[in-house]
Biotite code that builds the C-alpha atoms (Angstrom):
import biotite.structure as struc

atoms = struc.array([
    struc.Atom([0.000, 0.000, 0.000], chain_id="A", res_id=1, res_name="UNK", atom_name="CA", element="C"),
    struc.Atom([1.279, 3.520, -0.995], chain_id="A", res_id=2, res_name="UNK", atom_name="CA", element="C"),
    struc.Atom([1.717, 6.081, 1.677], chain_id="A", res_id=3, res_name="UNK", atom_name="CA", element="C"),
    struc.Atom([-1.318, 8.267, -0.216], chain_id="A", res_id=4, res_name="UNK", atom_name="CA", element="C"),
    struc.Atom([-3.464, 5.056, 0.396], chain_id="A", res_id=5, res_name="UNK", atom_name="CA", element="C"),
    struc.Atom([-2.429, 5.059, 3.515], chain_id="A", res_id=6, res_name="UNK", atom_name="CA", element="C"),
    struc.Atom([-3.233, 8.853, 4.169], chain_id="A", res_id=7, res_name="UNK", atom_name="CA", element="C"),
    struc.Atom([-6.650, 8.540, 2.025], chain_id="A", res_id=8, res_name="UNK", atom_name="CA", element="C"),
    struc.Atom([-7.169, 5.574, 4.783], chain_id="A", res_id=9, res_name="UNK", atom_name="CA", element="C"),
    struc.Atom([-6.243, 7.758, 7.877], chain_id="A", res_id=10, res_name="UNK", atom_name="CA", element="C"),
    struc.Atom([-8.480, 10.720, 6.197], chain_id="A", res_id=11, res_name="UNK", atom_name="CA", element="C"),
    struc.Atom([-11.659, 8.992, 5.562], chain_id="A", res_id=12, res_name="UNK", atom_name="CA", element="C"),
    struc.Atom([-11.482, 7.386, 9.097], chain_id="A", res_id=13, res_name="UNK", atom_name="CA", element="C"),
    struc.Atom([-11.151, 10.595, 10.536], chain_id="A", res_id=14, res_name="UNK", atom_name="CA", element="C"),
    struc.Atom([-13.874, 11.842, 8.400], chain_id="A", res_id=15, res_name="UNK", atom_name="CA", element="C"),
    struc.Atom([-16.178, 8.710, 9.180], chain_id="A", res_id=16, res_name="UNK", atom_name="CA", element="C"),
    struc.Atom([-15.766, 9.233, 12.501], chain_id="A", res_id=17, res_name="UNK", atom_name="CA", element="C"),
    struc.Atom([-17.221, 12.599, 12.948], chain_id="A", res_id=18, res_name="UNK", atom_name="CA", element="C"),
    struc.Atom([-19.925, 11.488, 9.934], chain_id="A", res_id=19, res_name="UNK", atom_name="CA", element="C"),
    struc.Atom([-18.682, 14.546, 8.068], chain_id="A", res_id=20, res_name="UNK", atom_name="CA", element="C"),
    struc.Atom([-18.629, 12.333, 4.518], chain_id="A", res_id=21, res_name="UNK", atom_name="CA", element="C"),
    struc.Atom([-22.343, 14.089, 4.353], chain_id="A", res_id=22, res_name="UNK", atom_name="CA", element="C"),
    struc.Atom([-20.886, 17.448, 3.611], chain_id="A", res_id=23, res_name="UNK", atom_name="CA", element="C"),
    struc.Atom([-17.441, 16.130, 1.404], chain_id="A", res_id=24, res_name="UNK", atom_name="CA", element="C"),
    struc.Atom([-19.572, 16.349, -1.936], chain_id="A", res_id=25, res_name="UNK", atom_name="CA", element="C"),
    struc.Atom([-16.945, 17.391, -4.616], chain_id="A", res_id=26, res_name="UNK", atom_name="CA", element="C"),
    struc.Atom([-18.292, 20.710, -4.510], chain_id="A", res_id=27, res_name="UNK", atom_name="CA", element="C"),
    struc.Atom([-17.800, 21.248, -1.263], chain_id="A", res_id=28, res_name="UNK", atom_name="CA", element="C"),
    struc.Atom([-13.848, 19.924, -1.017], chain_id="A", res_id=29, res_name="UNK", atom_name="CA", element="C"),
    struc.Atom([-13.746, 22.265, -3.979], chain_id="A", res_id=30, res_name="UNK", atom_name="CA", element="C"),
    struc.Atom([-14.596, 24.845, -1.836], chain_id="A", res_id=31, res_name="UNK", atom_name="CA", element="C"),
    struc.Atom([-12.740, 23.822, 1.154], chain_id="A", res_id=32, res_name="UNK", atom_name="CA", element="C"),
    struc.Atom([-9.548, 23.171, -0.901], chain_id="A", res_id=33, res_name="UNK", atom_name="CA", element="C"),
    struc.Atom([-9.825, 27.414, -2.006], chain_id="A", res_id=34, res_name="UNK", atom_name="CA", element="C"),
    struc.Atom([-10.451, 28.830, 1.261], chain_id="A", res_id=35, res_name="UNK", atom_name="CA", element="C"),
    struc.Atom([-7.588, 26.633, 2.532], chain_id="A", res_id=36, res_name="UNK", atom_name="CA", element="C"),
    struc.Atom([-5.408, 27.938, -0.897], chain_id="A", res_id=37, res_name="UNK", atom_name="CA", element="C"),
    struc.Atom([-6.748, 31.442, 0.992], chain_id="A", res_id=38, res_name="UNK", atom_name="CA", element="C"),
    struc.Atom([-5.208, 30.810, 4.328], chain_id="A", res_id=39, res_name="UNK", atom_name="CA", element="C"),
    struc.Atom([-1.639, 29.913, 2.653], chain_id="A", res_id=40, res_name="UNK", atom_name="CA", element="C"),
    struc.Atom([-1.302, 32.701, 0.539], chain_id="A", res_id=41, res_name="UNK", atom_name="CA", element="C"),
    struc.Atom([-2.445, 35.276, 3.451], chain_id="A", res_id=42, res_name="UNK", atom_name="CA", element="C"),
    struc.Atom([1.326, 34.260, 5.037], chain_id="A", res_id=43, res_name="UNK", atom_name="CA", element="C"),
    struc.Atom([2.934, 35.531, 2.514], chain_id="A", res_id=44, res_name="UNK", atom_name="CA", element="C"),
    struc.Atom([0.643, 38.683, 1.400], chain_id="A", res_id=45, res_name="UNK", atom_name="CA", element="C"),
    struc.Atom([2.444, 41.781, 1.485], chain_id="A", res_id=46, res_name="UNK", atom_name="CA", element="C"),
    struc.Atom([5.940, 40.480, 1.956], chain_id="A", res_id=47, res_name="UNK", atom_name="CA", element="C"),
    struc.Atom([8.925, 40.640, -0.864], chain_id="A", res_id=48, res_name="UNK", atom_name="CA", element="C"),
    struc.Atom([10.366, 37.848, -2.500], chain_id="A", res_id=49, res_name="UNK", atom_name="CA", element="C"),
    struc.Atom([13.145, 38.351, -0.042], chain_id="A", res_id=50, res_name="UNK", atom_name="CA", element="C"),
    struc.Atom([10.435, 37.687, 2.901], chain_id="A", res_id=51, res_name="UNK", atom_name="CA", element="C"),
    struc.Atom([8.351, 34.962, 1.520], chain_id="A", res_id=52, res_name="UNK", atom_name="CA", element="C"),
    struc.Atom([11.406, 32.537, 0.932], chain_id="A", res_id=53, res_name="UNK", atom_name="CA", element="C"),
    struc.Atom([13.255, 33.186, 4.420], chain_id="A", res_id=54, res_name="UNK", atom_name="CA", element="C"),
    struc.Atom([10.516, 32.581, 6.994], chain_id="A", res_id=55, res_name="UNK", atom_name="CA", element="C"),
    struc.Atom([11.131, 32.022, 10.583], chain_id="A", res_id=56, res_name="UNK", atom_name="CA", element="C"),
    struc.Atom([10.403, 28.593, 12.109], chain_id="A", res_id=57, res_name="UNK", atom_name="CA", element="C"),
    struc.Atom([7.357, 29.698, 13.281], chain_id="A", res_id=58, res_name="UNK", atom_name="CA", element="C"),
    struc.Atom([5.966, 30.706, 10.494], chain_id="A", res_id=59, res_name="UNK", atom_name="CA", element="C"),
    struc.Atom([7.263, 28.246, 8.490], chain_id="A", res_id=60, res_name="UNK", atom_name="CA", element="C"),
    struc.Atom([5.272, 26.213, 11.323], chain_id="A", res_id=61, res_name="UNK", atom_name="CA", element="C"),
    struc.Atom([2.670, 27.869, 10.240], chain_id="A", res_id=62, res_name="UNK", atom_name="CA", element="C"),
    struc.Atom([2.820, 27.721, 6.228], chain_id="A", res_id=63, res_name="UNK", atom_name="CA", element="C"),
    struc.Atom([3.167, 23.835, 6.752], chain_id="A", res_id=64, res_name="UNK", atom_name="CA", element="C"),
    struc.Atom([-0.106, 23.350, 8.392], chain_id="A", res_id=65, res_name="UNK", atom_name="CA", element="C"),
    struc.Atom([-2.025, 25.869, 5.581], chain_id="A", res_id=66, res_name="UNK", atom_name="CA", element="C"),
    struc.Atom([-0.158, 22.950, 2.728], chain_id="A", res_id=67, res_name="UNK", atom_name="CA", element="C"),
    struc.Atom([-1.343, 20.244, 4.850], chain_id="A", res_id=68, res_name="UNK", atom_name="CA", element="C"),
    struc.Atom([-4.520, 21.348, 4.748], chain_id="A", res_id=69, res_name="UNK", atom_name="CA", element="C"),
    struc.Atom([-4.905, 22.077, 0.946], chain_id="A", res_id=70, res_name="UNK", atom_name="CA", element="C"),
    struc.Atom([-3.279, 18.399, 0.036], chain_id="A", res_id=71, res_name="UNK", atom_name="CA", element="C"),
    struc.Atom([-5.870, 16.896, 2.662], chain_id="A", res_id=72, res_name="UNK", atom_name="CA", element="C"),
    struc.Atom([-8.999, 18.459, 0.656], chain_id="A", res_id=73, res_name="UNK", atom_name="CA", element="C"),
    struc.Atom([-7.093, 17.270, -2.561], chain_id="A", res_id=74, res_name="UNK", atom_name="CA", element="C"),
    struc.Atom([-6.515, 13.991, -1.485], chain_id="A", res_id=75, res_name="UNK", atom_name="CA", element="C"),
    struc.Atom([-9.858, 13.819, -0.561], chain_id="A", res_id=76, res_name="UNK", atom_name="CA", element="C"),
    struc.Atom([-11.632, 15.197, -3.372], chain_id="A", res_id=77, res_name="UNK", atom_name="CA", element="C"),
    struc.Atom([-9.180, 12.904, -5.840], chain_id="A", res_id=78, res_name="UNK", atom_name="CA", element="C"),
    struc.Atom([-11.046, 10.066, -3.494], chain_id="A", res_id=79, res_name="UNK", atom_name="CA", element="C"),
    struc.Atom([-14.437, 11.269, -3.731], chain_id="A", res_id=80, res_name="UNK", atom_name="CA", element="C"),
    struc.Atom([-13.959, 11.375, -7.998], chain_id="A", res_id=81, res_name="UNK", atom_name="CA", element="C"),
    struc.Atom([-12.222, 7.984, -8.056], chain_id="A", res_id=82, res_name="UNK", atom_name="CA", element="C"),
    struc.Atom([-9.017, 9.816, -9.620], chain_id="A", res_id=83, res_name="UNK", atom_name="CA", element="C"),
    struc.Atom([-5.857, 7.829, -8.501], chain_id="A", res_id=84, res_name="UNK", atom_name="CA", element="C"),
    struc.Atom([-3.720, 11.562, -7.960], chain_id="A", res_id=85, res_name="UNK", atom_name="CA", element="C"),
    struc.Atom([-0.217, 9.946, -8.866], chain_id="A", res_id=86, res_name="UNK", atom_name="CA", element="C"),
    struc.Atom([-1.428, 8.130, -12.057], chain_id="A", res_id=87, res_name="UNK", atom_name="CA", element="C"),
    struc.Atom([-3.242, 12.109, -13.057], chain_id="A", res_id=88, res_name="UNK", atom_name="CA", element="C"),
    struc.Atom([-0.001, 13.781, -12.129], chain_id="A", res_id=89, res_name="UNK", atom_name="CA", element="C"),
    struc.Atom([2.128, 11.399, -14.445], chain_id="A", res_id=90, res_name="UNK", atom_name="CA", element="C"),
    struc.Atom([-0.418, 11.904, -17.049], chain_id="A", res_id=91, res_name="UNK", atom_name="CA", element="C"),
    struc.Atom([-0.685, 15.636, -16.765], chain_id="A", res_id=92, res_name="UNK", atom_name="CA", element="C"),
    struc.Atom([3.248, 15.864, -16.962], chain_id="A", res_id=93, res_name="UNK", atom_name="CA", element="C"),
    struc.Atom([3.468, 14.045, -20.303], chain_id="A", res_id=94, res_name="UNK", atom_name="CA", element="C"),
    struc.Atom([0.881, 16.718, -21.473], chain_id="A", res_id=95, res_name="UNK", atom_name="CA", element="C"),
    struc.Atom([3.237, 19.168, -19.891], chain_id="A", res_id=96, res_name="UNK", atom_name="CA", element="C"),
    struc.Atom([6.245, 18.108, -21.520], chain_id="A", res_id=97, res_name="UNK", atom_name="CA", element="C"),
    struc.Atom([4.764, 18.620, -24.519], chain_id="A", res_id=98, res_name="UNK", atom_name="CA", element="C"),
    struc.Atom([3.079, 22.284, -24.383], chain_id="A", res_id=99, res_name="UNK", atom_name="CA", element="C"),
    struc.Atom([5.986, 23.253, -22.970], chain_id="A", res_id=100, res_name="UNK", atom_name="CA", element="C"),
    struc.Atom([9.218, 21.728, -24.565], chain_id="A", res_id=101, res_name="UNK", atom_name="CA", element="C"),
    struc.Atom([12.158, 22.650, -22.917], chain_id="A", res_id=102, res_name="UNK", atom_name="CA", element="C"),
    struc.Atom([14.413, 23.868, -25.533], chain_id="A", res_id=103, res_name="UNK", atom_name="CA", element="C"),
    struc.Atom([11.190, 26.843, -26.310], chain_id="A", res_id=104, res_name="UNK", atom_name="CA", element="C"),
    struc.Atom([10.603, 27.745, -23.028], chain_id="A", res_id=105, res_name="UNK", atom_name="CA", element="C"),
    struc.Atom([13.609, 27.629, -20.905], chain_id="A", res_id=106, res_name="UNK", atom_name="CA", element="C"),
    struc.Atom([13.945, 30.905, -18.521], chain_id="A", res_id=107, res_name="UNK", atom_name="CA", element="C"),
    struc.Atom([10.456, 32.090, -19.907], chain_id="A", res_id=108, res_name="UNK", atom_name="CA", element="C"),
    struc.Atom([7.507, 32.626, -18.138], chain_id="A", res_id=109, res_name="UNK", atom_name="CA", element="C"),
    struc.Atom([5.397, 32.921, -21.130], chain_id="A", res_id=110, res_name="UNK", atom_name="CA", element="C"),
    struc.Atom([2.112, 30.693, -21.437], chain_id="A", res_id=111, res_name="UNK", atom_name="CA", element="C"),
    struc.Atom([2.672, 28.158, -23.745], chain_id="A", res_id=112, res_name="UNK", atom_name="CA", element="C"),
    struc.Atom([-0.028, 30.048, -25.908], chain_id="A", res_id=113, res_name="UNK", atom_name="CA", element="C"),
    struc.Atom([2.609, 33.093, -26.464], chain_id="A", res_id=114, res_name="UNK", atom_name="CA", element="C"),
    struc.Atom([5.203, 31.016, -28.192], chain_id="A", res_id=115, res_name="UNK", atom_name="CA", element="C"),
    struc.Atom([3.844, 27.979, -29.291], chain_id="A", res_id=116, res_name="UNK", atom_name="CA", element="C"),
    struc.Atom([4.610, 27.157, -33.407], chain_id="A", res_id=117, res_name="UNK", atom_name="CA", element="C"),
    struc.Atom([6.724, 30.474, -33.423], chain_id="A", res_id=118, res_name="UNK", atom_name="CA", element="C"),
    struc.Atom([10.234, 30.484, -33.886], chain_id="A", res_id=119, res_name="UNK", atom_name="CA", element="C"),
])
């Protein structure tokens, strides 16, 4: 067993146990999973790019409970769909490789839209 069945295991019995599965319609974790996006990105509102990658320990603390939370809701919601996360990631990477080919992109931020078939 892989250690995300083995979280998806530990989340759903900690969801069963408070009967909460009720309210985790994909909507819902779709919801959750923002406001929880919300919470992370309030630690590092307002600070430079100097700021945001030197944190203390404490807020660092802090930060890893907010990305906790967000993979929880994703793990769950890949559950609730029946979408095995590793095998989507793998696939979505392929896909990746190819809008964005690494000899056209490298050092750009550009969306793949911006330079795609140009030379």
């Amino acid at each position: 067993m892989s250690e995300f069945d083995d979280l998806k295991q530990k989340i759903s019995k900690f969801v069963d146990d408070r009967d909460w599965d009720q309210y985790h319609t994909p909507k819902n974790l779709c919801m959750a999973l923002i406001a929880e996006c919300g919470e992370l990105v309030e630690h590092f509102q307002w600070l430079s790019e100097e700021q945001s990658a030197e944190l203390s320990s404490e807020k660092l603390e802090e930060v890893s409970h907010e990305i906790a939370d967000v993979f929880v809701y994703l793990l769950r919601l890949s559950d609730k769909l029946g979408i095995d996360l590793v095998e989507a990631v793998n696939r979505k990477m392929l896909l990746n490789e190819a809008k964005y080919p690494a000899d056209q992109v490298r050092g750009s931020a550009k969306k793949y839209t911006e330079y795609k078939n140009r030379s």
